[in-house]
C-alpha positions as CSV (number, residue, x, y, z in Angstrom):
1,X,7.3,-11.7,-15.4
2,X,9.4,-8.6,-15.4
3,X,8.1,-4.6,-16.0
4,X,9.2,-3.3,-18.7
5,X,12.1,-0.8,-17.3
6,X,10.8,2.8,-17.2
7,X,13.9,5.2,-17.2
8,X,13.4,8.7,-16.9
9,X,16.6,11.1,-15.4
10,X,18.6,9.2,-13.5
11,X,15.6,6.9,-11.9
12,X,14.5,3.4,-13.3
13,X,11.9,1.3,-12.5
14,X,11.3,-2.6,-12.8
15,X,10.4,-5.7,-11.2
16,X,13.2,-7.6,-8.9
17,X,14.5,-10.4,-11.7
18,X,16.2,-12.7,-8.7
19,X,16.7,-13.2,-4.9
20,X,19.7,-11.0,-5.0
21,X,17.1,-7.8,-6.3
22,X,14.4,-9.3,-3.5
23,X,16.8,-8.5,-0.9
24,X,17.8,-4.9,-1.9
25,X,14.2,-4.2,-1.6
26,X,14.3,-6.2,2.2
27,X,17.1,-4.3,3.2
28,X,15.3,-0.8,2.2
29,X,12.4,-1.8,4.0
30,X,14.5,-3.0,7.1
31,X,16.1,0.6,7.0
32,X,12.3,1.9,6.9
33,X,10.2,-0.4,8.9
34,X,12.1,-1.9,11.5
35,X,15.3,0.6,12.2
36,X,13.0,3.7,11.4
37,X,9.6,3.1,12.6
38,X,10.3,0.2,15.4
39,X,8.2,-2.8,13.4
40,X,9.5,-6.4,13.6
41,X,8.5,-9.8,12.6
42,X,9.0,-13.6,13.0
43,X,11.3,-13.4,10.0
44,X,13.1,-10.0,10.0
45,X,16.4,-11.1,9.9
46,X,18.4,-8.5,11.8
47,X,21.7,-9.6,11.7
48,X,21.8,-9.4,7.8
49,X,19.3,-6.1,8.0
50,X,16.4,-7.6,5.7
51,X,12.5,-7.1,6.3
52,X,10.9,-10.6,4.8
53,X,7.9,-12.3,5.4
54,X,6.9,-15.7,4.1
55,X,4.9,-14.0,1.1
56,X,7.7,-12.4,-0.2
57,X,8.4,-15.9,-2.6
58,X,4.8,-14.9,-3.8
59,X,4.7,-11.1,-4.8
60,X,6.5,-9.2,-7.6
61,X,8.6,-6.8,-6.4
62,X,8.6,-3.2,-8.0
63,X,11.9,-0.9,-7.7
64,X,13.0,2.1,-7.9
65,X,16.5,2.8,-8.5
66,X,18.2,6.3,-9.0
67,X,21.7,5.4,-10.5
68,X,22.0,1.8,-9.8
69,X,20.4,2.5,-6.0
70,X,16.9,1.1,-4.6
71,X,15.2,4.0,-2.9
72,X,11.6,3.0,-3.0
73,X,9.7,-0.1,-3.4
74,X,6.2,-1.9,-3.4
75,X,5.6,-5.3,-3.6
76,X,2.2,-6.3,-5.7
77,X,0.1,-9.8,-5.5
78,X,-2.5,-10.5,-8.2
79,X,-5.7,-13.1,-7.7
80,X,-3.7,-16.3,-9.2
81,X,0.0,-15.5,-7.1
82,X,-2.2,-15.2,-3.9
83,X,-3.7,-18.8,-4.3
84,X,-0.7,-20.3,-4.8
85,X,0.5,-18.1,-1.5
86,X,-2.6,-19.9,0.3
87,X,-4.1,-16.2,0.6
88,X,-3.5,-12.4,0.4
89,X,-1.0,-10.8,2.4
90,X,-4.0,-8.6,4.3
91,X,-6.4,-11.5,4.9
92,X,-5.0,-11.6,8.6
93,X,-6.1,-8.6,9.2
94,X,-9.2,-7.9,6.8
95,X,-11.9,-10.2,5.9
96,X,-11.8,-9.8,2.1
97,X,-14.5,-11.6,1.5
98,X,-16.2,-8.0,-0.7
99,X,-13.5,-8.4,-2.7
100,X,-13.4,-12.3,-3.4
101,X,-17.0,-12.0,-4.5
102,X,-16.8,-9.3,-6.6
103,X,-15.8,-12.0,-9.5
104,X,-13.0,-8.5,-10.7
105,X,-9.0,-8.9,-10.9
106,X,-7.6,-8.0,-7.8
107,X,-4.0,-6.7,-7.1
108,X,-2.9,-6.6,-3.1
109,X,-0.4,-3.7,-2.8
110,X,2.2,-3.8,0.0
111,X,5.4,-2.5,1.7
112,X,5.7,0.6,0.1
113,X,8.4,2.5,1.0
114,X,10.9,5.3,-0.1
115,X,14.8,6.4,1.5
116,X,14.5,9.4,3.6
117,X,16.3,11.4,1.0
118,X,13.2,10.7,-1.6
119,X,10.3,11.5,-0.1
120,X,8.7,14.3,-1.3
121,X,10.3,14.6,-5.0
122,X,10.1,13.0,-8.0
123,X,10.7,9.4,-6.6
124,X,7.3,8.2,-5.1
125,X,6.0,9.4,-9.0
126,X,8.1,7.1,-10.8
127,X,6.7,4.1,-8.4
128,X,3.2,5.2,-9.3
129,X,4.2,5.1,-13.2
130,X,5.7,1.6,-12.8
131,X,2.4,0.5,-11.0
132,X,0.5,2.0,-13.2
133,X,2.2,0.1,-16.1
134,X,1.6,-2.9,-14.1
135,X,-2.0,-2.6,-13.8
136,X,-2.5,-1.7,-17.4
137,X,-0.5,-4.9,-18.5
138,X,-2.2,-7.2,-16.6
139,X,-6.3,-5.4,-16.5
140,X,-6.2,-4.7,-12.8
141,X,-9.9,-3.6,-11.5
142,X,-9.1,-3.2,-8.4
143,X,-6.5,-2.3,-6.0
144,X,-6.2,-2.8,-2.3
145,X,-4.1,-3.6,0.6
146,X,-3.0,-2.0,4.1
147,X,-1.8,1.3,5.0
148,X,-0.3,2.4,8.2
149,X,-0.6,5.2,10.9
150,X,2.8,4.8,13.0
151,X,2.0,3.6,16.9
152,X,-1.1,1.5,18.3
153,X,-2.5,3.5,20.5
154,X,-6.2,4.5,18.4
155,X,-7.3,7.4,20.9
156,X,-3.6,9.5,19.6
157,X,-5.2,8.7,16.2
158,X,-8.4,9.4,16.5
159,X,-9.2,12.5,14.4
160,X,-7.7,10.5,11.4
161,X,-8.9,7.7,12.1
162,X,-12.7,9.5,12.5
163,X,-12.2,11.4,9.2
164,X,-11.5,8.3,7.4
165,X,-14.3,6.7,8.4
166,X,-17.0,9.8,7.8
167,X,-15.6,10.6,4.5
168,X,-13.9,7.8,2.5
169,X,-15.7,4.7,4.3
170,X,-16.0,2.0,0.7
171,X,-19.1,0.8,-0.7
172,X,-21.0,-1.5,0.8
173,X,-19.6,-4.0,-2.5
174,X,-16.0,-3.0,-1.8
175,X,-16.2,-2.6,2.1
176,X,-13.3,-5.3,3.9
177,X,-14.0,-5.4,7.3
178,X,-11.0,-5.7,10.0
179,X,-11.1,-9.1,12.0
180,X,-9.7,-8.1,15.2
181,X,-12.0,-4.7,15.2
182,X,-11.0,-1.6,16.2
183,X,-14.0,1.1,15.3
184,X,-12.8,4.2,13.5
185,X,-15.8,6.1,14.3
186,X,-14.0,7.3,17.5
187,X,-15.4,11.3,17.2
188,X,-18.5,12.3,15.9
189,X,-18.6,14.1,12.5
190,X,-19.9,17.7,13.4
191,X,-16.9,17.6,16.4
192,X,-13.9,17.0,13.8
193,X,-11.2,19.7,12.8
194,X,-11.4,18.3,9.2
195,X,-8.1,20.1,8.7
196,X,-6.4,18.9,12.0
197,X,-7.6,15.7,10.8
198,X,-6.0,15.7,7.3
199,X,-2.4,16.6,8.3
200,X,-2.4,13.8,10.8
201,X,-3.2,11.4,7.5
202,X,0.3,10.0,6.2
203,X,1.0,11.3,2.4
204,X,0.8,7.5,1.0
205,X,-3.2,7.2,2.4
206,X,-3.3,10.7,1.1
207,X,-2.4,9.9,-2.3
208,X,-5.0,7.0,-2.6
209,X,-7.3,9.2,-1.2
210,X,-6.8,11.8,-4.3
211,X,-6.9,8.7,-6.7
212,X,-10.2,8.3,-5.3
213,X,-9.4,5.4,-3.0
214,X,-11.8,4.5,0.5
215,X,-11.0,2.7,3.0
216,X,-12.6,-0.3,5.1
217,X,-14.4,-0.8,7.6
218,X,-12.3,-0.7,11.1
219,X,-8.9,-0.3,12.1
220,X,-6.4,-3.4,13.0
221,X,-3.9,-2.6,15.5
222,X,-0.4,-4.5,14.4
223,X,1.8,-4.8,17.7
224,X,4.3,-6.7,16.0
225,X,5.0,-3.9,13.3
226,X,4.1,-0.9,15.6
227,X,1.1,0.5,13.5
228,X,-2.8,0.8,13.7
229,X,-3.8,-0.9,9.8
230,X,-6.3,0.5,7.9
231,X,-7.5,-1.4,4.3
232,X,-7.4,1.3,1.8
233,X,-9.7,-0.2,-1.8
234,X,-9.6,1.9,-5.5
235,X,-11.9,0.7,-7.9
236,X,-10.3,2.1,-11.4
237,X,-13.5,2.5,-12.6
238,X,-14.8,4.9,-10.5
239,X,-11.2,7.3,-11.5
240,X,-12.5,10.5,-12.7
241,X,-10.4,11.3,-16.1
242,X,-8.5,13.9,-13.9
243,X,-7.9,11.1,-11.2
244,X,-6.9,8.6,-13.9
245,X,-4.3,11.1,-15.2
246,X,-2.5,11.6,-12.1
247,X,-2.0,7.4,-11.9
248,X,-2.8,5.4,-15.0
249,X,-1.2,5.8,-18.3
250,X,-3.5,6.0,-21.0
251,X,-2.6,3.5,-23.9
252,X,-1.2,5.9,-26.9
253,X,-3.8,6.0,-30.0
């Protein structure tokens, strides 16, 4: 099923319609994950400069173009696409069982990137909009999937990591667990530089955060991809009308 295009300036927004649209987004997030950042994977293909994994077949993939050119992308996996992918993307990392029982329609969220030249404008906005079209369209209840903090080593992370889990741990109902555990809770509250803390948070965890995301419990360290995980979770119904502003579009009456 394809979003409908959102066009606003020179930036649309859409699902990839083919394989050919796939790979633009694999090729942006080769340029971001693997050349950038230092990730890779038993599928990247680096000769042809494309970031894939075997879920890729599975997820829509959601685009955003500014004239013609993809300079941010997310890839998104409802409930029925993830049984037919024998799971969610995250459930290597996260026991999702909170989630699975909750009986609510789940959407795993993924790979979201933008070009150098686009973070921190308008770019990152439009992505949200599509998303948030997305969700609307199809009754999402709750969103969820893994955010990452650059390098593995948890003690260089620490203060972020700490903060996290103080101040945005999930509800017990929503709270994922990591398999291969790695305890946040790595400084005590009353010794944190909540400030410190927050700058050392990357803008994309930040942003849930706002939307009135939390995260779950313990960290996953990812040596393949270079990155220490955490499962960020945002049930829509706990969105304040000012959070719900900022992300969902409100149906017109």
């Amino acid at each position: 099923m394809v979003a409908t295009s959102v066009q606003q300036d020179a930036f649309t927004v859409a699902l990839a319609r083919d394989d050919s649209e796939v790979r633009e987004a694999q090729r942006l997030r080769y340029a971001v994950f693997v050349e950038e950042l230092g990730g890779d994977g038993p599928m990247v293909d680096h000769a042809a400069k494309l970031e894939q994994d075997r879920f890729d077949p599975f997820f829509d993939h959601l685009l955003v173009r500014d004239q013609g050119r993809v300079v941010g992308v997310y890839r998104l996996l409802r409930s029925d696409q993830a049984a037919s992918a024998g799971g969610f993307y995250s459930e290597d990392e996260y026991d999702l069982t909170p989630l699975r029982a909750s009986g609510r329609k789940l959407l795993e969220l993924g790979r979201s990137c933008l070009h150098p030249d686009y973070r921190g404008g308008p770019a990152m906005f439009h992505l949200w909009q599509g998303l948030a079209d997305y969700v609307l369209r199809h009754e999402i209840e709750v969103l969820f999937g893994v955010a990452s903090f650059h390098g593995t080593d948890p003690q260089a992370l620490a203060q972020p990591l700490s903060l996290l889990h103080h101040r945005h741990l999930a509800p017990s109902e929503l709270r994922v667990r990591a398999r291969a555990f790695q305890t946040m809770n790595l400084i005590a509250e009353d010794q944190l530089d909540r400030r410190a803390a927050m700058l050392d948070v990357p803008a994309l965890i930040k942003a849930y955060l706002r939307l009135g995301g939390c995260v779950g419990e313990g960290a996953f360290i990812d040596h393949a991809f270079n990155t220490t995980d955490i499962c960020l979770v945002m049930d829509t119904k706990r969105m304040n009308a000012k959070q719900r502003g900022l992300y969902v579009k409100e149906p017109q009456t």
